[in-house]
N, C-alpha and C positions, 0 to 999 in steps of 0.2 A: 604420104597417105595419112587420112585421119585417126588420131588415136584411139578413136571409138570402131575403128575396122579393124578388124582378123581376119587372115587367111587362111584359111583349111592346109593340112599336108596330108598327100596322099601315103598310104601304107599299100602294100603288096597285100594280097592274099594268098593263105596256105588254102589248098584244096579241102573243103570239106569233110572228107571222110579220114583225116591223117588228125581230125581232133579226137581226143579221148573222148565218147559218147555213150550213155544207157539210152535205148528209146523205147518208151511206153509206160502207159502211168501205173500198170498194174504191179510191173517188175521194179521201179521206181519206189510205188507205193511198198511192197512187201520188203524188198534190200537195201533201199537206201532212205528210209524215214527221216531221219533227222534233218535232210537237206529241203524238207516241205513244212517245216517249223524255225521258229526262232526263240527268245528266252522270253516270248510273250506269252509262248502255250496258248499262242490263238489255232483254231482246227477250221481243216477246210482245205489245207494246203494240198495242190496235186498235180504235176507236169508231166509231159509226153516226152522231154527229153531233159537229161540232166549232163552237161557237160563240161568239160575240163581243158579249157584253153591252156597253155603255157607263153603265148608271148599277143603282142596287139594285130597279128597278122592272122591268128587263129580266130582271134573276137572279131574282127573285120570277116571274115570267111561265115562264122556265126551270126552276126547281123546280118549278111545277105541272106542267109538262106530260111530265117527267121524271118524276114520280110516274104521271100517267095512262099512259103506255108502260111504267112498273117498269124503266124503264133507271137503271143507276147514274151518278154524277158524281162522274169526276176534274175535282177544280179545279189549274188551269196559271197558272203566271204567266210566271217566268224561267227555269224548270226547272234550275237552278243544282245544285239538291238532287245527293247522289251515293246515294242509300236506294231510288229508284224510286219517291216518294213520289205524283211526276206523272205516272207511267205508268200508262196502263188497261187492266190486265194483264183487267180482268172487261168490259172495252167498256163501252157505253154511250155517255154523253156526257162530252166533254172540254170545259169550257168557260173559256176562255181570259179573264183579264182585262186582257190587252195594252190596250185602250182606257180601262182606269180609271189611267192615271196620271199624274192633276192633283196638283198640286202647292194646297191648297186656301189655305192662309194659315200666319200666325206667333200667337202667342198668348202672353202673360205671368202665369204662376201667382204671381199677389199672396200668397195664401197660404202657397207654398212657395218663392216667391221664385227662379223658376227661369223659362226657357222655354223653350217648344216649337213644334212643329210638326205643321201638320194636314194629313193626306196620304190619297190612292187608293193599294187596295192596291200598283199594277205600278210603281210610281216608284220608281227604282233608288237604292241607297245613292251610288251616284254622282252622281247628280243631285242627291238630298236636298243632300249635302255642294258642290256646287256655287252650288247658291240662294244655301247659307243662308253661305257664306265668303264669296260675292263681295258677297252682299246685295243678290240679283237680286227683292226681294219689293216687288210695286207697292203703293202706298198702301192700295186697295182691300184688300186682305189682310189687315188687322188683326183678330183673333179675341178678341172679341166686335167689330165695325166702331166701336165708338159710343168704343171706346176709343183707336184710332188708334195701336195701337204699334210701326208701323213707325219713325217719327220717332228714340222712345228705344233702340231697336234699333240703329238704322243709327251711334249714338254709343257703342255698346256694342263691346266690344272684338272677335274675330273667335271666331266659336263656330263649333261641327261637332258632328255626331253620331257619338260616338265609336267603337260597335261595328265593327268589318273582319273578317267572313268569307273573309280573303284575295280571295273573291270580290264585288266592288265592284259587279259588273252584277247581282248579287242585290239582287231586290225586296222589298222591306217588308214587304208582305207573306206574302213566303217567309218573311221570315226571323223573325216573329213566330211562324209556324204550327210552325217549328222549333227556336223559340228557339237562336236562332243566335249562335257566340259568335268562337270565331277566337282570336288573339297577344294581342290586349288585353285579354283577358279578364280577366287576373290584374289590370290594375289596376281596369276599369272593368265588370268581371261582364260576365254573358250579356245577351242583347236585353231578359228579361224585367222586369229591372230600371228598364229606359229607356222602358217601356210605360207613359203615363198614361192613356190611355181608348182604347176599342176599340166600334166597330160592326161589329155579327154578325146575319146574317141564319141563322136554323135552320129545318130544316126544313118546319115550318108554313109559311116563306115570312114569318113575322114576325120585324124585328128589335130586337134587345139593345142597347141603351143602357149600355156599362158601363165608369162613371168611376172610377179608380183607389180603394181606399181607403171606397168607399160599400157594395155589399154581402159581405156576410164571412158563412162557416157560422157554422148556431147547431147545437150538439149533433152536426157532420158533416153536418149536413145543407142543402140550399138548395131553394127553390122558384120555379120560373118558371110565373106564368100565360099566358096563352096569350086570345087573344078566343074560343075553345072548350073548352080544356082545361086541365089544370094538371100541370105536370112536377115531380114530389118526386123527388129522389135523394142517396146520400151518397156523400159526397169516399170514395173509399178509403182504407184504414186501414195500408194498406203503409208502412214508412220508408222516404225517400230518401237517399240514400247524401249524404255530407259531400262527399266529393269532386265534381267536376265534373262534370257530369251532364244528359244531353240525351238519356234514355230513360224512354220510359211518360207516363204523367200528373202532373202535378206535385199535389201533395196532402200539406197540411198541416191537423190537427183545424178549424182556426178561420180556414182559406184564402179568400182575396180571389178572389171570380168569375172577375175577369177573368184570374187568375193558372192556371184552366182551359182556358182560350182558347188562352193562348202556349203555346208546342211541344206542339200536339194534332195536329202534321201534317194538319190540314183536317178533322177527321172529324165535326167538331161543325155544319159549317156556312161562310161565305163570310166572311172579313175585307173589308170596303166602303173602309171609315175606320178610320184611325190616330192620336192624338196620341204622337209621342214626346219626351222630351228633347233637350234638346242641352247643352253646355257650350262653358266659354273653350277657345279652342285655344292652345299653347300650343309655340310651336315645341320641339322634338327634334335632339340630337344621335344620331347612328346608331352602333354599334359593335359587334365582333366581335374576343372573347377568344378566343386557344387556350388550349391544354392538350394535355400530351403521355398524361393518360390520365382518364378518366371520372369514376373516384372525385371526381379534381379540381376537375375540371367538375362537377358534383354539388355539393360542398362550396361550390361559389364560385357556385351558384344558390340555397343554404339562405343563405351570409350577404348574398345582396343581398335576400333577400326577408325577412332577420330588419333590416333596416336602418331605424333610425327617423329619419334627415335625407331620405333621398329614396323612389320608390317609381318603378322602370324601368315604361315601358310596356307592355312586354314584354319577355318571356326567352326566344330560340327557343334549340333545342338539334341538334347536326351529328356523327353519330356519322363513326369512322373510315370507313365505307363509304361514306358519304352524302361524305367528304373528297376520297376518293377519287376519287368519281367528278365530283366539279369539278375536282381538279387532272388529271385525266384529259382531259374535256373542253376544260379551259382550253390542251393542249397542241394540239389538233384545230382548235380553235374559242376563238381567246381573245375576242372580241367576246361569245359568246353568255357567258361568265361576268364579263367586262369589269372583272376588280376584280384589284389586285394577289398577286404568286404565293402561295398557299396554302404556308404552313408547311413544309417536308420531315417535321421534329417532329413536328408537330402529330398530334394521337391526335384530339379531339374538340375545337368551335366550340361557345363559347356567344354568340348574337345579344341583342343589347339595345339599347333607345333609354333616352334619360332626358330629361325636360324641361330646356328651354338657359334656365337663367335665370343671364345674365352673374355676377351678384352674387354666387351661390354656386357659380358653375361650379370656382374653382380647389379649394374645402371637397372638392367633393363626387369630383372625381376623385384626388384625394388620399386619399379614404379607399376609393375605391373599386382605386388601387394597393395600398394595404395589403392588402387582400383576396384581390386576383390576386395577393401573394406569400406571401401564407399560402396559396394553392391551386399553388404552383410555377409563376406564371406571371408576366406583368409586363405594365406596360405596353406598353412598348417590343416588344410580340408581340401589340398590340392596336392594330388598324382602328377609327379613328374618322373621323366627316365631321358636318358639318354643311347644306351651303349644298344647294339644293335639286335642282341638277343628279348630284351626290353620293350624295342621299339617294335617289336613283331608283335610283342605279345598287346600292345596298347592297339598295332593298326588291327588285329582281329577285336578287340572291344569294339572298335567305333561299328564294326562288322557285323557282330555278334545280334543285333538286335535283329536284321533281315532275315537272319538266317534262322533265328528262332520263331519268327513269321512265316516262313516260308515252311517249318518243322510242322506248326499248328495247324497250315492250311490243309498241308499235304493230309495228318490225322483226319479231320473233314471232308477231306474228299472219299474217304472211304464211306463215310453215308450219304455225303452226297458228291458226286461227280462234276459234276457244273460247277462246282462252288470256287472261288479265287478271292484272292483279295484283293482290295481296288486302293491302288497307290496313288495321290495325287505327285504332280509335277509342275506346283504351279508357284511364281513367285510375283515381291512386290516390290515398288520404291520403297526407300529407306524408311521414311516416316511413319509409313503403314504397317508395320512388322506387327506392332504390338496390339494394333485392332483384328487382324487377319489374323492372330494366334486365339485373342480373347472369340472372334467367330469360328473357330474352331470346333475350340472345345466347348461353346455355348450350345451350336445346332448339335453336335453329335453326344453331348449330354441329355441335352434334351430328348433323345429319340435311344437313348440308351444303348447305341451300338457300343462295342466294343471296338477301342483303335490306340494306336501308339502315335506317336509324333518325333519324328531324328531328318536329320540330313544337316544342309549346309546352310545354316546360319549367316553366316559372312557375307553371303546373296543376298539374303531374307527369303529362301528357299529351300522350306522343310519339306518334307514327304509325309505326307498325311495316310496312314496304311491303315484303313478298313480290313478289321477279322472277321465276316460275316460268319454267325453260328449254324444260320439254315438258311433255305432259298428266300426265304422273308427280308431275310437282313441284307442279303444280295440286291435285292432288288432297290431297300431304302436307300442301301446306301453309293446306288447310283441315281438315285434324284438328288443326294447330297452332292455327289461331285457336280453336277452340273451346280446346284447354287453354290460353291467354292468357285467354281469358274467363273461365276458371274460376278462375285464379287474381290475376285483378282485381278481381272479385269477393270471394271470399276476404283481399285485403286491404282491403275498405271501400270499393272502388272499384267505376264503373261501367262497361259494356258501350259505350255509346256517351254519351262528354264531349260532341261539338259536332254529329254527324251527324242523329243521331236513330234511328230504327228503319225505318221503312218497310216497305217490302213482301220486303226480305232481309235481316232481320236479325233474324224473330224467334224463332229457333232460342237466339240469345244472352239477349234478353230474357227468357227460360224458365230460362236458367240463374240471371239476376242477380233475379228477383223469384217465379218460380214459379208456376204454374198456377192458383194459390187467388189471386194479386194479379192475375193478369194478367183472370181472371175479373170481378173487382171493376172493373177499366178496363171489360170489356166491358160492363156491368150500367147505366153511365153512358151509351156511346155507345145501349145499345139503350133507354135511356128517354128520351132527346133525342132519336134517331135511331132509331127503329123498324123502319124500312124497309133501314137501314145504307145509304142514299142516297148520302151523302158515305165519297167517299175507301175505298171497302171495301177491306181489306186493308193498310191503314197502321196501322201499329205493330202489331195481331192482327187473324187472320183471322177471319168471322163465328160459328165454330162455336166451341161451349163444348170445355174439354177435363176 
């Protein structure tokens, strides 16, 4: 058979009524709220049943009978998402996989010489990294069992699963359907990378068996049969931007199946099972250079990322406002910033870890001062730590600045309700960082909103966080994001690095790909997905444009 064809496996069905079930949007809406939002705080969410599968023969039982009512299905897990991706802005059904989160085994890829782990979608990145550092895996857990590799594991130095969405209670399965990436990205790429096999139930109710590396397009094209029918469709022919990027379909001529799956935002169908990688961990020292201005900071993120002795794990970046309002803080409230006084100087923070390996510790910050003084800074103006009480208190810094954002907005909504702040998620090629920061802070000066600037640097993917004061500023400062999109775009860059699209953002994705690609996504979901079952309204809405 061709390696572009997949077979469907059929699942049994549990009878309908033996699923955990609420039905009706009124008792839905009054007792169980939170499962008609996500951490977008978009409104609108409202379903006629909300329910609680525990294995893929309940989700099978639940898609049939979701087709016989033509109700649609939001799938829920953590709803961590900020895109609206698990809101059921169309009703129907919400169906929650909080009960799938086993922790199944550990497994050793002989071939690739790596291992993993085998997981239900709702198992949170926090748990994962929990098991597998403390080495909480019983004997029984060996994947395939006949091979026993808990034993050579437990002598194996201490591994984790490297991806951090900042958000740690995000589930697996979120964070597959979003290709979820976060700080570390820059050394250790987005989720998709660390996906070796994936179980998908699609809408037929049949599931996909699909191991990394086995089926790949022939000619664009792939085929899934089906125990009734046969699905042909081609990969879209759009290019994906170089830069960082976590919008639309992922689609390359000669794309690996599975590589459709991750950040599809759900629309394809239900992630059950996961294998992902894992690696050695490797303890980190934590640090935070100033600089009395940007360029600087800029310059001294290109030479740690052109450096071929080390590779930081990350490089967050701290504009003067975002400075600001910690040293601000820190005077009100020094516990909640709890880290020694911020600079008076200091124009802009860059954040970084670098792996502590004793042997080369004294090479490596030796060259890493040379650096900070060809960018006008020094050591002696850099925060470091190590020991792990330390290292908490630096990952709540990098933290700290959201959270005082989200402190300010909230005060504001008390006079005005509507009001939110508008975070961009957009990044660039390399070369462009330092035009896209100068347009920045040029239009939003000029119109005098008020905004911070942080995220990950290392990408060239800051978040740009509008504090609107009143509905006036609301408003400007969403004709700003669309022109930041436009000229993200325009330098090679995308609309959304780590969020995704969902169900508000795809106004942007029409800017970054166009209505003849975003067609070509749709042409895929409606031959998998006919009925538009799953997820309607993630990443585009049903209607052609």
């Amino acid at each position: 058979m061709s390696e572009n064809v997949i077979v469907t496996n059929k699942v049994e069905t549990s009878p309908f009524e033996d699923v955990r079930s609420v039905k009706g949007d009124k008792v839905i809406a009054e007792s169980y709220p939170g499962y008609l939002v996500d951490e977008s705080k978009i409104s609108g969410g409202h379903a006629e049943w909300l329910l609680f599968p525990t294995n893929e023969n309940e989700i099978v039982s639940i898609i049939n009978k979701m087709k016989e009512e033509n109700q649609a299905i939001t799938i829920s897990a953590a709803r961590t998402g900020i895109v609206g991706s698990a809101v059921p802005l169309l009703g129907g059904a919400v169906v929650s996989l909080e009960r799938m989160d086993d922790f199944i085994g550990l497994g050793y890829d002989e071939e690739d010489s790596r291992w993993f782990v085998r997981v239900q979608p709702n198992i949170t990145l926090n748990e994962i990294n929990e098991i597998v550092k403390l080495k909480k895996i019983e004997e029984n857990q060996s994947i395939p069992p006949e091979k026993n590799w808990i034993g050579k594991f437990n002598e194996e130095p201490t591994m984790f699963y490297p991806i951090d969405p900042t958000e740690m209670t995000a589930s697996i399965g979120g964070c597959i359907a979003a290709n979820a990436s976060g700080a570390r990205t820059f050394k250790y790429g987005a989720t998709r990378e660390w996906v070796r096999r994936l179980r998908v139930i699609i809408s037929t109710g049949e599931v996909l068996e699909i191991p990394r590396g086995k089926y790949k397009a022939k000619d664009g094209v792939f085929i899934i049969k089906t125990a009734e029918q046969e699905f042909e469709f081609k990969v879209p022919s759009y290019q994906l931007p170089k830069a960082k990027n976590a919008a639309g379909l992922y689609t390359t001529p000669e794309m690996d199946l599975i590589d459709l799956f991750i950040g599809s935002e759900g629309i394809f169908g239900f992630i059950t099972e996961a294998d992902v990688w894992l690696k050695e961990y490797i303890p980190h020292i934590s640090n935070v250079a100033f600089f009395t201005n940007e360029v600087d900071a800029i310059k001294f993120v290109t030479l740690l990322r052109s450096s071929s002795k080390f590779k930081p794990e990350f490089m967050e970046y701290f504009d003067n406002n975002s400075l600001t309002l910690l040293r601000d803080t820190q005077k009100v409230d020094p516990k909640f910033v709890n880290m020694p006084n911020i600079p008076e100087e200091a124009n802009t923070a860059i954040s970084f870890d670098l792996g502590y390996k004793e042997d080369a510790l004294e090479e490596t910050f030796k060259e890493i001062g040379l650096m900070l003084e060809e960018c006008n800074s020094s050591l002696k103006d850099t925060w470091s730590a190590y020991e792990e009480r330390e290292l908490d208190r630096f990952k709540h810094f990098r933290h700290a600045v959201p959270e005082i954002v989200n402190n300010i907005i909230a005060e504001r909504k008390k006079k005005y309700p509507s009001i939110h702040k508008l975070g961009t998620d957009m990044s660039v090629e390399d070369e462009y960082i330092g035009e896209m920061m100068e347009f920045y802070h040029k239009i939003l000066n000029e119109v005098g909103l008020e905004y911070v600037i942080w995220g990950h640097i290392g990408d060239n993917h800051v978040h740009v966080n509008i504090l609107p004061r009143n509905m006036e500023d609301l408003e400007l400062g969403k004709q700003l994001y669309k022109k930041f999109a436009q000229k993200a775009v325009s330098f090679g860059g995308s609309v959304s690095a780590e969020h995704g699209i969902g169900k508000i953002k795809h106004e942007y994705l029409e800017i970054m790909f166009g209505n003849e690609a975003i067609n070509e996504m749709r042409q895929v979901k409606t031959t998998l997905d006919p009925n538009f079952l799953f997820n309607p309204g993630n990443i585009f809405s049903k209607e052609v444009s």
